[in-house]
TIDOGU-98263 format. One record per residue (C-alpha): residue number from 1; chain; x, y, z. Coordinates in Angstrom, 2 decimals, decimal comma. Example, Ala and Ser with C-alpha at 12.3 -4.5 7.8 and 13.67 -1.06 7.14 Angstrom:
2
[r 1 A [12,30 -4,50 7,80]],
[r 2 A [13,67 -1,06 7,14]],
END
This chain:
514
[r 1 A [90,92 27,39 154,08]],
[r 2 A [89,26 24,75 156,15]],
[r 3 A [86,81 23,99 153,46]],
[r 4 A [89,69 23,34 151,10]],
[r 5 A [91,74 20,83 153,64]],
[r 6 A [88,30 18,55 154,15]],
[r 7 A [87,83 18,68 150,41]],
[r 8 A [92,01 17,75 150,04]],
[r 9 A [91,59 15,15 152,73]],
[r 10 A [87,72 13,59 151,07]],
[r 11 A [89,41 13,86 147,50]],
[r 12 A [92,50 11,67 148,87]],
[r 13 A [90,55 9,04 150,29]],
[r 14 A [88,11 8,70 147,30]],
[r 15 A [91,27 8,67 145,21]],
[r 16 A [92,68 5,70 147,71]],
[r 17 A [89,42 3,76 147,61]],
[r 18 A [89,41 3,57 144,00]],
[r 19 A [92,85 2,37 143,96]],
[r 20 A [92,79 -0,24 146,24]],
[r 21 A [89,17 -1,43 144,37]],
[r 22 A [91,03 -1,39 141,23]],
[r 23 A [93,64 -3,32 142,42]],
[r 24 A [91,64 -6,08 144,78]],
[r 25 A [90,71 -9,49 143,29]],
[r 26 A [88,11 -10,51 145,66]],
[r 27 A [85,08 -8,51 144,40]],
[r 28 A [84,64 -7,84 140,65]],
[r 29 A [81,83 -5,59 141,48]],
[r 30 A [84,36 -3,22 142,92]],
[r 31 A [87,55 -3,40 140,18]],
[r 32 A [84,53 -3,08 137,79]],
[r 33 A [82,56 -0,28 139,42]],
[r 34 A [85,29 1,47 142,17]],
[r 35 A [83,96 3,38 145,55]],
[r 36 A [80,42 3,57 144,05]],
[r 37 A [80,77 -0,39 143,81]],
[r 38 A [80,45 -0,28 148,46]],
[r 39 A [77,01 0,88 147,96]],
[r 40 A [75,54 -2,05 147,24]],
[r 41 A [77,07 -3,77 150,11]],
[r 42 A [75,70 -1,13 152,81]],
[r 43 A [72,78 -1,74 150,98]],
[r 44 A [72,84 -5,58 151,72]],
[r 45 A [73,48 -4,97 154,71]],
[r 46 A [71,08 -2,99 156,36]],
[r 47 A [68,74 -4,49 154,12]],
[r 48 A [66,59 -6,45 156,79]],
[r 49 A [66,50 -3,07 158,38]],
[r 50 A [65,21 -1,46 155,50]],
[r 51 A [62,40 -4,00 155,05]],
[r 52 A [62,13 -4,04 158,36]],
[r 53 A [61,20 -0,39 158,92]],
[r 54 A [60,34 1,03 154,91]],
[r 55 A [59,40 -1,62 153,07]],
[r 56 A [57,46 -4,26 154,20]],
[r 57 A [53,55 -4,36 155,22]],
[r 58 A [52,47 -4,22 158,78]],
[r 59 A [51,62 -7,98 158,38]],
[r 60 A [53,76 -9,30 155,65]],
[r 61 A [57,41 -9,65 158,09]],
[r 62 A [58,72 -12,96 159,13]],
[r 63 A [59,29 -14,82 161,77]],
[r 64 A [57,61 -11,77 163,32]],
[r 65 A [55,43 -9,26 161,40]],
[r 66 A [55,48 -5,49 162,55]],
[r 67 A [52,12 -5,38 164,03]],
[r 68 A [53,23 -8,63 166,31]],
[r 69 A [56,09 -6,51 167,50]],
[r 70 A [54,15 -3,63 168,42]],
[r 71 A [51,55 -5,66 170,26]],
[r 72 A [54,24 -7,08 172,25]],
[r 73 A [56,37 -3,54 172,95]],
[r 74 A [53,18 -1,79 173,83]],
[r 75 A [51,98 -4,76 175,85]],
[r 76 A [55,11 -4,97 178,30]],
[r 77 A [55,68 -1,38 177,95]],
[r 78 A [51,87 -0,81 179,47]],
[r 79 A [50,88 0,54 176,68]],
[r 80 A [47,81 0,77 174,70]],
[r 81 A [47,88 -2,12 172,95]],
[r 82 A [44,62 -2,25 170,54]],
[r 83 A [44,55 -1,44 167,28]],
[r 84 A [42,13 1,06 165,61]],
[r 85 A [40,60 1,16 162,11]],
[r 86 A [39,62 -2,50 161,74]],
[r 87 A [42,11 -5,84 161,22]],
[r 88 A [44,49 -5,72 158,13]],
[r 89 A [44,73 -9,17 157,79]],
[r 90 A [42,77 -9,65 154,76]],
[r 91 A [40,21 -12,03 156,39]],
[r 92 A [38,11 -11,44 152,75]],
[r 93 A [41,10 -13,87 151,38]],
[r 94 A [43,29 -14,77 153,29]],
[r 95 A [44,11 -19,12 153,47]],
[r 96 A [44,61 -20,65 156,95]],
[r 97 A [43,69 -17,86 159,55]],
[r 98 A [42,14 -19,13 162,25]],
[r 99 A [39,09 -17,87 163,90]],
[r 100 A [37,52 -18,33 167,23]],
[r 101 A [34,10 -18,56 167,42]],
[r 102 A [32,89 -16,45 170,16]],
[r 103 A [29,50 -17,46 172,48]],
[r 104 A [26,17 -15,47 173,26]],
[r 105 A [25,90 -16,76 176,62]],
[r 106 A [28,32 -18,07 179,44]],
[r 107 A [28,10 -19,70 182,83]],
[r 108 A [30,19 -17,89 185,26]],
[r 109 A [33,79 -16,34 184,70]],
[r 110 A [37,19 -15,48 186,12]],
[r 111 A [37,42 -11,69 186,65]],
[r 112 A [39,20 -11,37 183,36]],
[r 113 A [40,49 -7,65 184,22]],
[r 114 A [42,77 -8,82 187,07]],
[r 115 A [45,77 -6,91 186,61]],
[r 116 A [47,65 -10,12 187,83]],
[r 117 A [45,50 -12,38 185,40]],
[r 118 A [46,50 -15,34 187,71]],
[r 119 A [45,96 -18,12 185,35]],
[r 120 A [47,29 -21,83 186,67]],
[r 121 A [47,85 -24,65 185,01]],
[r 122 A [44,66 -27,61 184,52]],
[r 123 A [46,87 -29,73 185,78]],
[r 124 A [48,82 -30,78 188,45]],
[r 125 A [52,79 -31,54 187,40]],
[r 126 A [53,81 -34,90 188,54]],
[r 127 A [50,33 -35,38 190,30]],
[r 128 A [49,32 -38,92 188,07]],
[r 129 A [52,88 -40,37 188,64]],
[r 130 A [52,91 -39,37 192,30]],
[r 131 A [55,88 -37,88 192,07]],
[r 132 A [57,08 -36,27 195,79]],
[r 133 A [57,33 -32,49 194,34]],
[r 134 A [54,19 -32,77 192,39]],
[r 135 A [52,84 -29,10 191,94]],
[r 136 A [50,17 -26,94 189,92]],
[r 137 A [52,21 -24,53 187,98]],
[r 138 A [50,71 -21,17 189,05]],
[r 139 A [51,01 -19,76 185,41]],
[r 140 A [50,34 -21,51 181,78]],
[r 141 A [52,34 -18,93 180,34]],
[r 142 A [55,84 -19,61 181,24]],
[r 143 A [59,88 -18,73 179,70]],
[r 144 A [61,12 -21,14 177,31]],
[r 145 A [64,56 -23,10 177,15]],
[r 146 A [67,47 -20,05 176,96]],
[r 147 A [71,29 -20,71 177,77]],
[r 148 A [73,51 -18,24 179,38]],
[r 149 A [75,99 -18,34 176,94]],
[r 150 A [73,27 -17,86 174,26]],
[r 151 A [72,47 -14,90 176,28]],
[r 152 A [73,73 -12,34 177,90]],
[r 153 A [73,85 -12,29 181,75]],
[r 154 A [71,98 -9,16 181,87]],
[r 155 A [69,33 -10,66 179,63]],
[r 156 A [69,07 -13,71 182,05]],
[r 157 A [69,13 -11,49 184,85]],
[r 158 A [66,09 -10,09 183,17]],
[r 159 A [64,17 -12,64 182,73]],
[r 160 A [64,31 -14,70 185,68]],
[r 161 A [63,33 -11,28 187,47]],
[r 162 A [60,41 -10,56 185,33]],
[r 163 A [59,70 -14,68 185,75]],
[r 164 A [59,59 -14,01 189,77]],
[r 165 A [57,40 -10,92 189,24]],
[r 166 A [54,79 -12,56 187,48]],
[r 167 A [54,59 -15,49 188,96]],
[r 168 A [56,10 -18,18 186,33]],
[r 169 A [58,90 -20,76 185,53]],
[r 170 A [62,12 -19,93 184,06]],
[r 171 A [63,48 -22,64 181,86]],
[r 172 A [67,10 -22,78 182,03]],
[r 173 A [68,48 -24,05 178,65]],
[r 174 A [71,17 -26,47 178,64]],
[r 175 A [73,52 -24,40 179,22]],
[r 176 A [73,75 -25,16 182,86]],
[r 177 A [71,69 -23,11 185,46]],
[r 178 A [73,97 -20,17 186,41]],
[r 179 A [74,11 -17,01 188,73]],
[r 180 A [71,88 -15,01 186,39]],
[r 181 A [69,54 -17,72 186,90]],
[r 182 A [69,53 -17,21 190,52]],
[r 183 A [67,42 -14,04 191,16]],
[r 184 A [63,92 -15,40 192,57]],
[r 185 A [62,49 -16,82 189,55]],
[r 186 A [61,16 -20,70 189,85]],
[r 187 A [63,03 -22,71 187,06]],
[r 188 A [62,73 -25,50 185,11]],
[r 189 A [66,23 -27,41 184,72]],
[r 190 A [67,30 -28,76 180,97]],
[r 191 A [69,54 -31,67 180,53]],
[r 192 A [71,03 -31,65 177,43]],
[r 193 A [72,79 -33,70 175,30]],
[r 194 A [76,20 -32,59 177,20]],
[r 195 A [74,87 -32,72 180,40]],
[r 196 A [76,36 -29,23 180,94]],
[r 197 A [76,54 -28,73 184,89]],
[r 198 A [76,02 -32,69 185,68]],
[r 199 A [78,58 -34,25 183,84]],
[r 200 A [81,46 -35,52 183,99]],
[r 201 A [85,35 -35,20 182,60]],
[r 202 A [84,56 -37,30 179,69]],
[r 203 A [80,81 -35,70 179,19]],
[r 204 A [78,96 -38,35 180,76]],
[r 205 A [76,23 -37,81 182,59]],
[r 206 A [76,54 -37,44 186,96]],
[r 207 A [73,83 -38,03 189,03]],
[r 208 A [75,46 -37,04 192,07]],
[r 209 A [76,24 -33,03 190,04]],
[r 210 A [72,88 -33,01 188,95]],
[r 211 A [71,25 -33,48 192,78]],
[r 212 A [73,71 -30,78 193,95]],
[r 213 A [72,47 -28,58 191,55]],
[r 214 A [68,86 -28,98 192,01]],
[r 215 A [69,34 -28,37 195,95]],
[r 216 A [71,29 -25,00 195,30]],
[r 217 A [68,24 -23,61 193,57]],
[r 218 A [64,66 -22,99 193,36]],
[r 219 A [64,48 -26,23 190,83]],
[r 220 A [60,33 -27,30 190,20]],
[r 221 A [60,95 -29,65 187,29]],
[r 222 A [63,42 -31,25 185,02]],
[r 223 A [63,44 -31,10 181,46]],
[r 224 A [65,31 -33,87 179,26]],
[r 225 A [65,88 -31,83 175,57]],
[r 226 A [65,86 -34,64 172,75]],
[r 227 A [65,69 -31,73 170,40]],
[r 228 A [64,65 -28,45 169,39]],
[r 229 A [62,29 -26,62 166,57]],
[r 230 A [65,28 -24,73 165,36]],
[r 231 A [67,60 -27,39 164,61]],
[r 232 A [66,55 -31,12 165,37]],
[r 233 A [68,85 -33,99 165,31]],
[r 234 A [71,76 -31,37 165,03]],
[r 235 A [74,49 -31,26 167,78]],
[r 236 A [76,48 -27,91 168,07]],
[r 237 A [80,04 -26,87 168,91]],
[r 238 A [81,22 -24,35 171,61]],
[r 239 A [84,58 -23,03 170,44]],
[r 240 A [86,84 -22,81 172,43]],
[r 241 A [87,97 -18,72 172,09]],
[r 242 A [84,03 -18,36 174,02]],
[r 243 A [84,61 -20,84 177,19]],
[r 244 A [85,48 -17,98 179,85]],
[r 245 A [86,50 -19,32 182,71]],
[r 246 A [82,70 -18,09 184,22]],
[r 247 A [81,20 -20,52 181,32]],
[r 248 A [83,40 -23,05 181,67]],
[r 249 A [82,52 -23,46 185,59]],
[r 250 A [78,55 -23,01 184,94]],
[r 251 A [78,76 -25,65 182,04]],
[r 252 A [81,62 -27,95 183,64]],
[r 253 A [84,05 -28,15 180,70]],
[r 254 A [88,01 -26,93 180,72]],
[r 255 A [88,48 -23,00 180,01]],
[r 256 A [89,45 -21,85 176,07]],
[r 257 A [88,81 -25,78 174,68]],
[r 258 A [86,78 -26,53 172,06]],
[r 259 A [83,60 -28,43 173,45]],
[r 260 A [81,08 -30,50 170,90]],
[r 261 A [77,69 -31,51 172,29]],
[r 262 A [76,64 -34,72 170,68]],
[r 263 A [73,31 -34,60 168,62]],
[r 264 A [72,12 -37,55 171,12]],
[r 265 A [72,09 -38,52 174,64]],
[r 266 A [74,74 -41,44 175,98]],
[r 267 A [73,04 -41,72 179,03]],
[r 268 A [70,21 -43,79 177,34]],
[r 269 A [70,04 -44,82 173,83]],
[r 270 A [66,35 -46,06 173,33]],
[r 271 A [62,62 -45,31 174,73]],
[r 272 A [62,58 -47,93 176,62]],
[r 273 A [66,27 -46,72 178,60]],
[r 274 A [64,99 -43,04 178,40]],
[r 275 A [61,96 -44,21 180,86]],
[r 276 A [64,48 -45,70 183,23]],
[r 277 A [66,77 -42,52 183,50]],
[r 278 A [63,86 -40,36 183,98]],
[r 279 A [62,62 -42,87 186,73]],
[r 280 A [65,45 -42,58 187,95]],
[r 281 A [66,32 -38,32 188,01]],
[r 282 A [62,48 -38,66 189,82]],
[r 283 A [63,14 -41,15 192,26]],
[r 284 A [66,16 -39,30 193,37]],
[r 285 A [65,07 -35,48 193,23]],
[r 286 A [61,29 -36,10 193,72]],
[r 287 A [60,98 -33,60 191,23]],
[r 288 A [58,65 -34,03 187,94]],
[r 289 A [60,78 -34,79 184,90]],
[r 290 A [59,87 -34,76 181,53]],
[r 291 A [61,12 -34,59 178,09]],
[r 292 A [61,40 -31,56 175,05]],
[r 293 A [61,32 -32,75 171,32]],
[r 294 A [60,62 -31,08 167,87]],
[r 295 A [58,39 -33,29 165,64]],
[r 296 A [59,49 -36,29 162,92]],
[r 297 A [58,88 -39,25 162,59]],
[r 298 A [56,14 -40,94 164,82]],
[r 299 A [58,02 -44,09 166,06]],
[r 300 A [59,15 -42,30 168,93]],
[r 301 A [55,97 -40,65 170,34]],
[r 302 A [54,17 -44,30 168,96]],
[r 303 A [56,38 -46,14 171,45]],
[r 304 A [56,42 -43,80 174,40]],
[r 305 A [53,03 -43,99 174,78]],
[r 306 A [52,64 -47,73 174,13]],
[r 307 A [55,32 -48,36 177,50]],
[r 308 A [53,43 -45,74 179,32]],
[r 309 A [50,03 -47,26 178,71]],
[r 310 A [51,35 -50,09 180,71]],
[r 311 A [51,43 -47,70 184,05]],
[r 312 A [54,59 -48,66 185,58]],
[r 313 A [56,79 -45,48 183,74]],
[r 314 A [56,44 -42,46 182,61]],
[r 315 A [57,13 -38,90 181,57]],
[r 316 A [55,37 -36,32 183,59]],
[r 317 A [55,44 -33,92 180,66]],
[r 318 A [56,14 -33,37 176,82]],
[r 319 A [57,53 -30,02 175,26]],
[r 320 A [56,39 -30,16 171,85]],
[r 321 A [58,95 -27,46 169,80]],
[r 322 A [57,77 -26,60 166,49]],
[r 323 A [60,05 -26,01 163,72]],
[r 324 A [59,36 -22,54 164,05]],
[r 325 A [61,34 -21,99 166,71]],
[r 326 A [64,29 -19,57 166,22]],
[r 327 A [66,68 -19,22 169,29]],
[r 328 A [68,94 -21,67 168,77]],
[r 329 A [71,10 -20,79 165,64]],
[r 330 A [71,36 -23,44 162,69]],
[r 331 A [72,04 -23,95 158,86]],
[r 332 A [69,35 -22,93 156,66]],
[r 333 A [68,36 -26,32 155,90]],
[r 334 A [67,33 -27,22 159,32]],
[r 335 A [65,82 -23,70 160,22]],
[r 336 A [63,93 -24,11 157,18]],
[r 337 A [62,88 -27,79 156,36]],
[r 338 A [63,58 -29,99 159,26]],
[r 339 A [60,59 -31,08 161,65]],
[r 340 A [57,37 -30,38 161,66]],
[r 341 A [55,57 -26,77 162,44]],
[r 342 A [53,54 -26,24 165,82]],
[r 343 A [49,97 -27,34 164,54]],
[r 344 A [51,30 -30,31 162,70]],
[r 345 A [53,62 -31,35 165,02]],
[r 346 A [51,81 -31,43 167,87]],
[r 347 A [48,22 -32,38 166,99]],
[r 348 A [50,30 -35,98 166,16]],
[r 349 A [51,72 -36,04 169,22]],
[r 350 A [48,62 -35,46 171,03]],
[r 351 A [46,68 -38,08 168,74]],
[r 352 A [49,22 -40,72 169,77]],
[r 353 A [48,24 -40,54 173,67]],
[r 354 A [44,80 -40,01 172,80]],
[r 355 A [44,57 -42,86 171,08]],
[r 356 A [45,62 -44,88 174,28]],
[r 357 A [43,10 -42,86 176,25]],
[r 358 A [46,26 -41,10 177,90]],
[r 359 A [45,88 -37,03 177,92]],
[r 360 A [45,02 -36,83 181,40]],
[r 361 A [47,68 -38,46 182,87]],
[r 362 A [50,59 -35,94 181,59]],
[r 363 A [50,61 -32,77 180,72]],
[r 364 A [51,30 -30,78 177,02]],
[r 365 A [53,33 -28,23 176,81]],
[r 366 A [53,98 -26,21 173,47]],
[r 367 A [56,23 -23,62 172,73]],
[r 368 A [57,44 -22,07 168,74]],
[r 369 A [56,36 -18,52 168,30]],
[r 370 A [53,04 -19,52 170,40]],
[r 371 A [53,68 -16,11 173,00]],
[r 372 A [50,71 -14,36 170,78]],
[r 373 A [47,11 -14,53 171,77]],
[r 374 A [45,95 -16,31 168,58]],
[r 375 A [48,35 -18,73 168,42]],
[r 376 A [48,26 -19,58 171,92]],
[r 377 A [44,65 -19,97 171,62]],
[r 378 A [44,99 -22,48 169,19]],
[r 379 A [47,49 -24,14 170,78]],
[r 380 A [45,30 -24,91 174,52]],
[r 381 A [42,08 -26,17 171,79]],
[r 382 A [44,56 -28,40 170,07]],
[r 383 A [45,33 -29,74 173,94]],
[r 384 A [48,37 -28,15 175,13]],
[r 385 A [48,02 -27,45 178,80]],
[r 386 A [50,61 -24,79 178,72]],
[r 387 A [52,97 -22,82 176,67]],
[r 388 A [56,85 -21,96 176,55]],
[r 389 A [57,75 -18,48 174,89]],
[r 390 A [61,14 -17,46 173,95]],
[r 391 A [61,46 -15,02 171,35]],
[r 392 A [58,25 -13,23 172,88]],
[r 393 A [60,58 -12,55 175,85]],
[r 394 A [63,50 -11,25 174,26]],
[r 395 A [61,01 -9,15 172,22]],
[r 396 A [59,66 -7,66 175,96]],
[r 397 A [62,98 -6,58 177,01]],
[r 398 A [64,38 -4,97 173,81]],
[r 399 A [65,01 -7,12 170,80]],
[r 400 A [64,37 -5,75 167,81]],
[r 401 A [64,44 -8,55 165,95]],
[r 402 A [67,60 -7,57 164,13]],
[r 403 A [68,15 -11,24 163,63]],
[r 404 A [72,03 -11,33 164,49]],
[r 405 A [71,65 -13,48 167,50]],
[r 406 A [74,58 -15,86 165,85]],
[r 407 A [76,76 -13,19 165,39]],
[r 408 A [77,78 -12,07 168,96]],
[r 409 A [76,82 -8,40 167,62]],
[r 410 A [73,07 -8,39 168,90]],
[r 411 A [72,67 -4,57 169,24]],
[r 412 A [70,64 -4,85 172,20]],
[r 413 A [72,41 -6,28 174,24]],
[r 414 A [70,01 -9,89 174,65]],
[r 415 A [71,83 -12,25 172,80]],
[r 416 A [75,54 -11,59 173,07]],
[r 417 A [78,54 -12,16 175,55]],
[r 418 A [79,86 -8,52 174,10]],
[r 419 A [80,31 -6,51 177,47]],
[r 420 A [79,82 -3,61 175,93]],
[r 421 A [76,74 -4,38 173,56]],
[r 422 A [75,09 -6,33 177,34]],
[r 423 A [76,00 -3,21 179,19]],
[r 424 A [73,00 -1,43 177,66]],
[r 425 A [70,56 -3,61 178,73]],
[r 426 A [69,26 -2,40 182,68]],
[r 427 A [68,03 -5,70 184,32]],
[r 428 A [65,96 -4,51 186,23]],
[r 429 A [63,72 -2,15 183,91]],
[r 430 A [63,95 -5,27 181,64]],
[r 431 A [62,73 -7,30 183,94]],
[r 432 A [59,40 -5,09 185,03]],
[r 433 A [58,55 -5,24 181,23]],
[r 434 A [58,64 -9,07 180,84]],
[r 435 A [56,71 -9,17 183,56]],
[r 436 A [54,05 -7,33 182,46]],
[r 437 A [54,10 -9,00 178,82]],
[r 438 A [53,79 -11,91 180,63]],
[r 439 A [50,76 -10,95 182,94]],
[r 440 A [49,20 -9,27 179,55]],
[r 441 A [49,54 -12,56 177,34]],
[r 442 A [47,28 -14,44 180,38]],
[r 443 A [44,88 -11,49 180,83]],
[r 444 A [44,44 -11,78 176,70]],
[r 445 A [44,15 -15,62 177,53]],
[r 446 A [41,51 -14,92 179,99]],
[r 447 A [39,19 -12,61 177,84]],
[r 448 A [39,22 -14,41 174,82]],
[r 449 A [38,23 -17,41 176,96]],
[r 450 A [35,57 -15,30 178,06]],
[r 451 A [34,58 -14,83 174,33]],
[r 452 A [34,29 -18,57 174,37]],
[r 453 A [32,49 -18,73 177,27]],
[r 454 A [34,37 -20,63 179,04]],
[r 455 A [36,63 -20,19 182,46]],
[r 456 A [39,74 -21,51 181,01]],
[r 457 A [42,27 -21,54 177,72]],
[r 458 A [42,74 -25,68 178,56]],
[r 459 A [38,43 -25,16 178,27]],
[r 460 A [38,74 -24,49 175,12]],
[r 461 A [38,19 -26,93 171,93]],
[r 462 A [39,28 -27,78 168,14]],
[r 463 A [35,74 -27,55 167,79]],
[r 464 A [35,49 -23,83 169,51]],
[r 465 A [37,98 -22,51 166,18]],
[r 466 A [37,57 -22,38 162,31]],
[r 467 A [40,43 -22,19 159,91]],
[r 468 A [39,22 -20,58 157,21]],
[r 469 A [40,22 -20,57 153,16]],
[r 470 A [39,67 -17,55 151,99]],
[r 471 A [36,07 -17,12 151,36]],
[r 472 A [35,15 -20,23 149,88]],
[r 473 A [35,28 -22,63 153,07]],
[r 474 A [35,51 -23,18 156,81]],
[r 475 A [36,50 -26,22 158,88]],
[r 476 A [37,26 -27,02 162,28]],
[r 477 A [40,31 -27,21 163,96]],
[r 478 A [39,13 -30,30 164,39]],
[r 479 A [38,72 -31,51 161,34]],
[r 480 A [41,67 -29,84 159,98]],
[r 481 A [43,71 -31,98 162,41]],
[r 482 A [41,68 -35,21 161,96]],
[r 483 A [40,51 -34,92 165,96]],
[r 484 A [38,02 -37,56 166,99]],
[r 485 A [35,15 -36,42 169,44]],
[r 486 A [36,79 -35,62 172,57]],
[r 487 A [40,09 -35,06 171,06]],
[r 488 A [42,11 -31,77 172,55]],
[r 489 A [39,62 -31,53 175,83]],
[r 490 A [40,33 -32,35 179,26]],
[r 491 A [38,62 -34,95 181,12]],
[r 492 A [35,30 -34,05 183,39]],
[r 493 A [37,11 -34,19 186,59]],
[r 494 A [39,97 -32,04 185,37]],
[r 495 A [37,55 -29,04 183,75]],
[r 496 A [35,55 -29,51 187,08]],
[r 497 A [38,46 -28,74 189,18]],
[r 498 A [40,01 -26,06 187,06]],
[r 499 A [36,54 -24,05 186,85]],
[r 500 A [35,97 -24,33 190,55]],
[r 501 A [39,41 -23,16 190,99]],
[r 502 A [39,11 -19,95 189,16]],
[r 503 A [34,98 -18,91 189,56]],
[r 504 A [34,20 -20,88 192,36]],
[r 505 A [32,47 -24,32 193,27]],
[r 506 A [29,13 -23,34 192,67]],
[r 507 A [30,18 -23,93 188,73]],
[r 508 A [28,70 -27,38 187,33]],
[r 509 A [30,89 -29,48 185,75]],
[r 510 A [30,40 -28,00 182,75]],
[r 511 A [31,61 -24,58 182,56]],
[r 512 A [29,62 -23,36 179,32]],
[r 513 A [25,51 -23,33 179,02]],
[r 514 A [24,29 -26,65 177,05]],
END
């Protein structure tokens, strides 16, 4: 009898289906082929899963290949995170890996199996401007630009812990810097292009908000976001059904209104202005200030460094975002084909100041997809000084790259304001494993520096790595990227001081055998 009343009520609403897909106008697929028709949609939609999981190689997923993942679960997960049975990247082949080329002999190392891998930055932030809070950031590994709002407050609350824990910044997005922010993690401060918790009623920038904000938290630096790698020259709009009262008194803006952000800044409207107001947000805070950008056209960076080669003004940094960035959500055309990548992007950049003789006096920081060993490696010989992960981070505490972030249905919890979907993320378990991704990354950093020979990532050169087509030729990073002699390498006094930092001063200046 109960057989017969599930087959009844499964024969009813098979019957039902068919008639309403018989009926609809919307999908011809379904009037054409009824109930059997909704398999090809649950097909299309679990489809990245599929690939995800089934289908695809261990190498061949994008923006982040299966064997990427699992490096970075098992890594903040304390794991083992090696990999048996030889590479499967086909190195035989394979166009554009790059290869470091490793050293017989050394001078002296860093312990590079300290559990803490303390790793600090070459340089001192703010240090050639004289800025009052000048510092040496005690990590080059530090977490990029993410907005609560973006992300959940659990997520936030994650990070910033696991930022305290291992000792690095915590970039706040533009977003405004709110509670979640707020749990012992140093942070970097973004001014965007709506001046989101320093503005005022008409969206104009307030220099009296933005002091009050700095004093209420652990604030080291300011960062002034011109753009980012995931959608450039592209301003955004907050509807107004996602201003909650908490957002809207984080960000500054009226509950349930619509809010645009601008796709430039009104506070300054050329180079020459943008020196002034960060001048100006250094004078008054004392604090380093400096600016993000992805990569186009050159007039910018050709400009910035001609008024800073002059001495009076000056950025103390540059965040160079390549276009493969992916946590801010954007059409296809600008995730896809606006800016420049990483490698291109920045080597540009850094040939502009080095042109000018200028590397020393600010420091490079690069972030898009660069929170992997390799690609981080590349990025310190191209020059960067130190490095801004995102998507590595939300990958440490629980994404699964399910790539719904602009869909409020994130099933992890990370990058949602769902209460329900954020309520399954624990902080505070979260925030032990992106702690320990982060203290892995510099430990990798450390060792494969010790491959080099050298004490130091920023020790590193274009020279020290190959990019290789397949197996008919080799060339330098160097020459890949059109580096003169010198190019991407700090200056004596700087690799002096870092190597007597980390082995000791009995190091020459020098830190590999001639």
């Amino acid at each position: 009898m109960q057989a017969r009343r599930i087959s009844a009520v499964a024969a009813t609403a098979v019957a039902l289906v068919t008639a309403h897909d018989l009926v609809q106008k919307r999908h011809a697929l379904l009037r054409n082929f009824p109930v059997i028709g909704h398999a090809r949609y649950l097909l299309e939609t679990i489809g990245p899963e599929l690939r995800q999981y089934i289908v695809t190689s261990n190498e061949a997923e994008r923006p982040f290949s299966r064997d990427q993942r699992t490096w970075i679960y098992a890594s903040a997960k304390e794991e083992n995170n090696y990999f048996g049975f030889g590479t499967e990247v086909d190195v035989e082949h394979v166009q554009g890996h790059a290869y470091l080329k490793q050293r017989t002999f050394a001078s002296a190392l860093p312990d590079a199996h300290d559990p803490q891998a303390p790793l600090p930055s070459t340089k001192v932030l703010g240090g050639p401007r004289g800025r009052a809070k000048a510092f040496r950031p005690a990590s080059v590994v530090n977490i990029s630009a993410m907005s609560f709002g973006s992300l959940s407050g659990a997520a936030i609350t994650a990070l910033n812990k696991g930022a305290a824990l291992a000792g690095t910044m915590h970039n706040t997005g533009e977003g405004g810097l709110s509670p979640y922010h707020r749990n012992g993690g140093d942070l970097v401060l973004q001014i965007g292009t709506s001046y989101f918790g320093c503005r005022n009623e008409d969206g104009s920038f307030n220099l009296d908000k933005l002091k009050d904000v700095v004093a209420s938290a652990p604030v080291k630096a300011i960062e002034i976001k011109l753009s980012q790698g995931a959608k450039p020259g592209l301003g955004g709009m907050l509807p107004g059904a996602k201003v909650t009262p908490e957002i809207a008194e984080i960000r500054g803006i009226p509950v349930g209104k619509d809010c645009a952000s601008p796709s430039r800044h009104t506070a300054f409207s050329d180079v020459d202005s943008m020196l002034d107001f960060v001048e100006l947000l250094a004078t008054e805070t004392g604090l380093p200030v400096g600016v993000k950008s992805a990569v186009g056209e050159l007039g910018f960076w050709q400009e910035l460094a001609a008024l800073m080669a002059r001495g009076d003004r000056g950025v103390d940094f540059v965040t160079v975002d390549g276009s493969e960035g992916g946590t801010g959500a954007a059409p296809r055309i600008f995730a896809d084909s606006v800016s420049l990548p990483f490698r291109m992007g920045f080597s540009r950049v850094y040939g502009t100041f080095a042109e000018l003789g200028l590397t020393d006096e600010l420091t490079f920081i690069g972030s898009g997809k660069l929170g992997l060993p390799e690609n981080a490696a590349v990025a310190f010989a191209l020059g960067a000084d130190m490095l801004n992960v995102a998507r590595e981070a939300m990958l440490s505490i629980g994404c699964i790259q399910s790539q719904k972030c602009h869909t409020d249905k994130c099933p992890t919890g990370i990058a949602t304001q769902n209460q329900w979907l954020a309520r399954g993320l624990d902080p505070t378990s979260k925030a032990t494993r992106a702690a320990v991704y982060l203290r892995t990354l510099r430990g990798e950093l450390m060792k494969v520096s010790s491959a080099v020979g050298v004490a130091h990532p920023g020790l590193i050169t274009a020279d020290d790595i190959e990019i290789m087509n397949g197996d008919y030729e080799a060339r330098t990073l160097a020459s890949v990227y059109g580096y003169k002699d010198g190019w991407g390498e700090l200056g004596p006094h700087l690799a002096k001081e870092i190597t007597e930092l980390l082995v000791g001063t009995s190091t020459s200046t020098n830190s590999r055998p001639e």
